[in-house]
MDAnalysis code that builds the backbone (N, CA, C; Angstrom):
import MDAnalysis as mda
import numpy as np

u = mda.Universe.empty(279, n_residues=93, atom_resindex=np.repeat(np.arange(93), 3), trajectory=True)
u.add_TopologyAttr("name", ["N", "CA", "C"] * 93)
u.add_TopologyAttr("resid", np.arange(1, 94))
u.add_TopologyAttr("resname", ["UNK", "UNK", "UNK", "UNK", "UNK", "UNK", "UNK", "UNK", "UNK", "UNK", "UNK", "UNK", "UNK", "UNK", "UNK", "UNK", "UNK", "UNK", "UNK", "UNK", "UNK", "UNK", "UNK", "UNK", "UNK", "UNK", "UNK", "UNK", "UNK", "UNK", "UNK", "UNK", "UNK", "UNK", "UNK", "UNK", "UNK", "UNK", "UNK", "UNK", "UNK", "UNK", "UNK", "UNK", "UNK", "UNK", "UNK", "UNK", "UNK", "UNK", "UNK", "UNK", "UNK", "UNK", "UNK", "UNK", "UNK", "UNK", "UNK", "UNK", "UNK", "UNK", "UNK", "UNK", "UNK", "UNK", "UNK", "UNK", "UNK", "UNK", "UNK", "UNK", "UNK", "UNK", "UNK", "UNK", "UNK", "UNK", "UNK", "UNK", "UNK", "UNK", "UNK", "UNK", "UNK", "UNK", "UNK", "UNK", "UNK", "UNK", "UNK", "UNK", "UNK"])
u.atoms.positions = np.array([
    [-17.111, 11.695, 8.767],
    [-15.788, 11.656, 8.203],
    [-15.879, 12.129, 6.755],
    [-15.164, 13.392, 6.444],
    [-15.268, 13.684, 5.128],
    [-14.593, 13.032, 4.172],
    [-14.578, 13.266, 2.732],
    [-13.836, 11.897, 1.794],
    [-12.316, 12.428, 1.943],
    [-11.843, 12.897, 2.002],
    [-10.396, 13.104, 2.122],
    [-9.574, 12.273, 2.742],
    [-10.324, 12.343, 4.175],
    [-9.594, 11.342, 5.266],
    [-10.434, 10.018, 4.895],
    [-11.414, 9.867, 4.303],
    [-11.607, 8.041, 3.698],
    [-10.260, 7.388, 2.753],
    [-10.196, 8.521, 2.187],
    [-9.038, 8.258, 1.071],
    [-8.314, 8.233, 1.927],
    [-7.286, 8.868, 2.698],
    [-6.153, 9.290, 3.273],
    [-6.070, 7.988, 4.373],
    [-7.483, 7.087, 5.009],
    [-7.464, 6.106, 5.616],
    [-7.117, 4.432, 4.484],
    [-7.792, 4.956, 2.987],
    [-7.469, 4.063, 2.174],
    [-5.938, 3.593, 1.639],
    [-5.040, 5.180, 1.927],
    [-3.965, 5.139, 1.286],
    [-3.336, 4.267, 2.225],
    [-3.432, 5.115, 3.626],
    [-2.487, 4.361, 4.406],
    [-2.664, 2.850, 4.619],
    [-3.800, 1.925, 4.700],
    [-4.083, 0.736, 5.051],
    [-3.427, -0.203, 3.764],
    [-3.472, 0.550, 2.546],
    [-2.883, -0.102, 1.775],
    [-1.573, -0.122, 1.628],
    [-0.663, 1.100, 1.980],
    [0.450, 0.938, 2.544],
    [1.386, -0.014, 3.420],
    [0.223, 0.252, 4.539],
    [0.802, -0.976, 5.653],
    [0.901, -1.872, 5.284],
    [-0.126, -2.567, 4.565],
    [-0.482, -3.975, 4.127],
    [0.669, -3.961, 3.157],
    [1.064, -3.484, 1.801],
    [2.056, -3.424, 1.280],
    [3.347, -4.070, 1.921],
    [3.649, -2.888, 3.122],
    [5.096, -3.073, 3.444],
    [5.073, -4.292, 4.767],
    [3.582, -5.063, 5.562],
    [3.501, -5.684, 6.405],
    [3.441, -7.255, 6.002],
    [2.514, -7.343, 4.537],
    [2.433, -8.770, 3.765],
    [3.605, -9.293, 3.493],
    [4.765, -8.734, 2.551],
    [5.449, -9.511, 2.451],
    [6.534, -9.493, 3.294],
    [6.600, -9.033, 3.787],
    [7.630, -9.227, 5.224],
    [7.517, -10.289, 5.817],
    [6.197, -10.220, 5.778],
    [5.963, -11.237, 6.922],
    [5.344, -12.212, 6.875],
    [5.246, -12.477, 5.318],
    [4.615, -14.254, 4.847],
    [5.675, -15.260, 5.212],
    [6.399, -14.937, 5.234],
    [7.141, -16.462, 5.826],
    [8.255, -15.916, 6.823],
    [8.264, -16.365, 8.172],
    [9.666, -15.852, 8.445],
    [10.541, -17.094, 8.923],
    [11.880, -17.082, 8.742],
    [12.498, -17.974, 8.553],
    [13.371, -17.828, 10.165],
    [13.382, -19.108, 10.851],
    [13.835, -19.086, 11.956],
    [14.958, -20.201, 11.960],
    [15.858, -19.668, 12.508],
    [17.045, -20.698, 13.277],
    [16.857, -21.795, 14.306],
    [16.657, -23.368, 13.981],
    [16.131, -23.794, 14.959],
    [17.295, -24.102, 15.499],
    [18.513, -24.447, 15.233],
    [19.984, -25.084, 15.699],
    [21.358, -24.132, 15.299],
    [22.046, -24.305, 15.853],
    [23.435, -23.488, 15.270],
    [24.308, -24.422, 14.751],
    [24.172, -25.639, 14.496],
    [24.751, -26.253, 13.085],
    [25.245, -26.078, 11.889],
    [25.605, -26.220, 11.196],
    [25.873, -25.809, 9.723],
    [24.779, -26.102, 9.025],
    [24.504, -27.365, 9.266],
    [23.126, -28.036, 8.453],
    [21.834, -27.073, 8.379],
    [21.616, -26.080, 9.777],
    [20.364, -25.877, 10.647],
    [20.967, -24.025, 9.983],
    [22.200, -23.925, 9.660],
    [22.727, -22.515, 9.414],
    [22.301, -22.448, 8.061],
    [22.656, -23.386, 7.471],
    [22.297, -23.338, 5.622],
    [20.802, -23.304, 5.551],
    [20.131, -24.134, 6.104],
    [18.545, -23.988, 5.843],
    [18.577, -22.238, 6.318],
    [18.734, -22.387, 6.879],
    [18.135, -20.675, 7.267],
    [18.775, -19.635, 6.354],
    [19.797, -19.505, 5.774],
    [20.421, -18.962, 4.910],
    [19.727, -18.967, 3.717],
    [19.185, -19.915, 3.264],
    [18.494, -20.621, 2.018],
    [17.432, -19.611, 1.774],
    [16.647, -19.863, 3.467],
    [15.121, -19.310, 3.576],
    [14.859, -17.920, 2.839],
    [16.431, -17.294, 3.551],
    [16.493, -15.766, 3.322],
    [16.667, -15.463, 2.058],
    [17.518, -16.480, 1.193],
    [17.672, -16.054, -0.047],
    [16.440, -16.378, -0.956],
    [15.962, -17.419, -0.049],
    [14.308, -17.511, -1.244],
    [13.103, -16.501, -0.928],
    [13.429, -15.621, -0.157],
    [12.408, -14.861, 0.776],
    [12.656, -13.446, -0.713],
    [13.736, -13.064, -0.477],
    [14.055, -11.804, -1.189],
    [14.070, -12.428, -2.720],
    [14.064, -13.181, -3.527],
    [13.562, -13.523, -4.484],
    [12.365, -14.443, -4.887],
    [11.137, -14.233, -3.807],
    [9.975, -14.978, -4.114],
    [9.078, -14.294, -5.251],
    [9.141, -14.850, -6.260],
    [8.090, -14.172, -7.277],
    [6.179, -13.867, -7.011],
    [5.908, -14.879, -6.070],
    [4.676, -14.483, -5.332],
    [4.290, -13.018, -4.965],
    [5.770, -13.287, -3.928],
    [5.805, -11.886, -3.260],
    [5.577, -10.623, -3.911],
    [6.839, -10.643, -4.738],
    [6.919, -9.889, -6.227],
    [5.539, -9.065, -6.882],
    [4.624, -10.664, -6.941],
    [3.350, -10.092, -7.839],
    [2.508, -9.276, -6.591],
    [2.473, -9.646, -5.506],
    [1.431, -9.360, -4.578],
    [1.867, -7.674, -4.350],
    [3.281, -7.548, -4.113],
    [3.917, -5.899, -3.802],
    [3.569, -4.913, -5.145],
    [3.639, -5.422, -6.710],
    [3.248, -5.073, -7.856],
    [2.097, -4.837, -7.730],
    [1.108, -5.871, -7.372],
    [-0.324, -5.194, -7.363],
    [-0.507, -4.085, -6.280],
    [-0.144, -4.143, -5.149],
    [-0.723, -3.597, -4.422],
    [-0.232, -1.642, -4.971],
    [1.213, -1.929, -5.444],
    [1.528, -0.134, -6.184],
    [0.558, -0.070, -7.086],
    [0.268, -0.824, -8.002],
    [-1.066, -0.689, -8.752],
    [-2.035, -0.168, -8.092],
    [-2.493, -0.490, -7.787],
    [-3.605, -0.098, -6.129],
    [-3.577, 1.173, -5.657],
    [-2.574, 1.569, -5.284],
    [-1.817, 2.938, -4.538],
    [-1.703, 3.821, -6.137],
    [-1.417, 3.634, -7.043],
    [-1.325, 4.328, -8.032],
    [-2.774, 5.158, -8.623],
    [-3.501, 3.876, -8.731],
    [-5.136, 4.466, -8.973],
    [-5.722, 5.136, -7.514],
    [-5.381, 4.556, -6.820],
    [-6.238, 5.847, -5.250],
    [-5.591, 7.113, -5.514],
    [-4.313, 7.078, -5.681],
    [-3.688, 8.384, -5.522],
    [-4.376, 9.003, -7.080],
    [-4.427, 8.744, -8.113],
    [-5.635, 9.108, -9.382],
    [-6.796, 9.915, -9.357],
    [-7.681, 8.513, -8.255],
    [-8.838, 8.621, -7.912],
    [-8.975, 10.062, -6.980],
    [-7.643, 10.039, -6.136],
    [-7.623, 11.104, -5.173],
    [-7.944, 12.554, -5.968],
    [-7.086, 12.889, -6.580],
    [-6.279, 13.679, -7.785],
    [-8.073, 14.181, -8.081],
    [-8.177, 13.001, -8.988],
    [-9.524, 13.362, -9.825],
    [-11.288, 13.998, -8.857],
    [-10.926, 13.335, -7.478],
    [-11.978, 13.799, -6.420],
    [-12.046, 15.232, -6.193],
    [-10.470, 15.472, -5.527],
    [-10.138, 16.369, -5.244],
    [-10.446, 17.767, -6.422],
    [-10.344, 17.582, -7.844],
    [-10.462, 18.565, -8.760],
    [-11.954, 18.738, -8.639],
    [-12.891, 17.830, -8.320],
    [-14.125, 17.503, -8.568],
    [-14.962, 18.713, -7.369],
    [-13.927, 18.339, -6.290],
    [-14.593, 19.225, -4.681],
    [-14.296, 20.802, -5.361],
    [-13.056, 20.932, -5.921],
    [-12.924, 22.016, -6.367],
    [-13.671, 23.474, -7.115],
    [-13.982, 22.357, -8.107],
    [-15.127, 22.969, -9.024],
    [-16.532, 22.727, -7.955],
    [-17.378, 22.555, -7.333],
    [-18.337, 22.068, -6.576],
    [-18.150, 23.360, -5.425],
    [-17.366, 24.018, -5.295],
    [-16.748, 24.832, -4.141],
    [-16.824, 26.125, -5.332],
    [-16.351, 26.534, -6.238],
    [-16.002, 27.576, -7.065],
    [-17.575, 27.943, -8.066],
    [-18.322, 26.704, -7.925],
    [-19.923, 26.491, -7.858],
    [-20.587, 27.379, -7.059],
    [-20.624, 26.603, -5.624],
    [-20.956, 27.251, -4.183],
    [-20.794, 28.787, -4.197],
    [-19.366, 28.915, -4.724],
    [-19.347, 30.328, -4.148],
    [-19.842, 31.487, -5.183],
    [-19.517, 31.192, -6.462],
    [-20.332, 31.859, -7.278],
    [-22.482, 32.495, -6.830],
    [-22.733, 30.530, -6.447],
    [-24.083, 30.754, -6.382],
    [-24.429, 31.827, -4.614],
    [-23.470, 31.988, -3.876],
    [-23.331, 32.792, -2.587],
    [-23.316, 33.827, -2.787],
    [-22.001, 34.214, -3.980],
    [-22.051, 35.657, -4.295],
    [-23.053, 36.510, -5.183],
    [-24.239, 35.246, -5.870],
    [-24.903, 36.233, -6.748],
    [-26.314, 36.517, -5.583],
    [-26.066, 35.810, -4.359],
    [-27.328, 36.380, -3.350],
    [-26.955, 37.594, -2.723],
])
């Protein structure tokens, strides 16, 4: 497996995880159709979309995705020159 697709396997796993973690740290279920059993669940949802946990964990992880995509950037210039190397040392045989 060449590094491209390591990276390109790094980006995506961190992606998923991104958009799969906080989705799905707590999910809030309806146990009754009550009012009582309607408000808890209502509650859940509104503490779900303003959990500051969540918040920090989705923040880091763009952090994360920000430096791979960097790291990518900076590899990629690296294969470049390493290739423009190669072919120089091809063409002076």
């Amino acid at each position: 497996m060449n590094l491209k697709n390591c990276i390109l396997y790094v980006l995506i796993f961190c992606t998923v995880t991104l958009v799969y973690v906080p989705s799905h740290a707590h999910e809030c279920v309806m146990s009754g159709n009550n009012a009582e059993e309607i408000m808890k669940y209502n509650q859940c949802i509104a503490n779900q979309s303003s959990n500051p946990e969540l918040e920090k964990i989705k923040n880091e992880y763009e952090l994360e995705i920000q430096k791979l995509l960097q790291d990518n950037i900076r590899l990629e210039r690296r294969i470049a020159k390493i290739k423009n190397a190669l072919a120089t040392i091809i063409s002076s045989y």
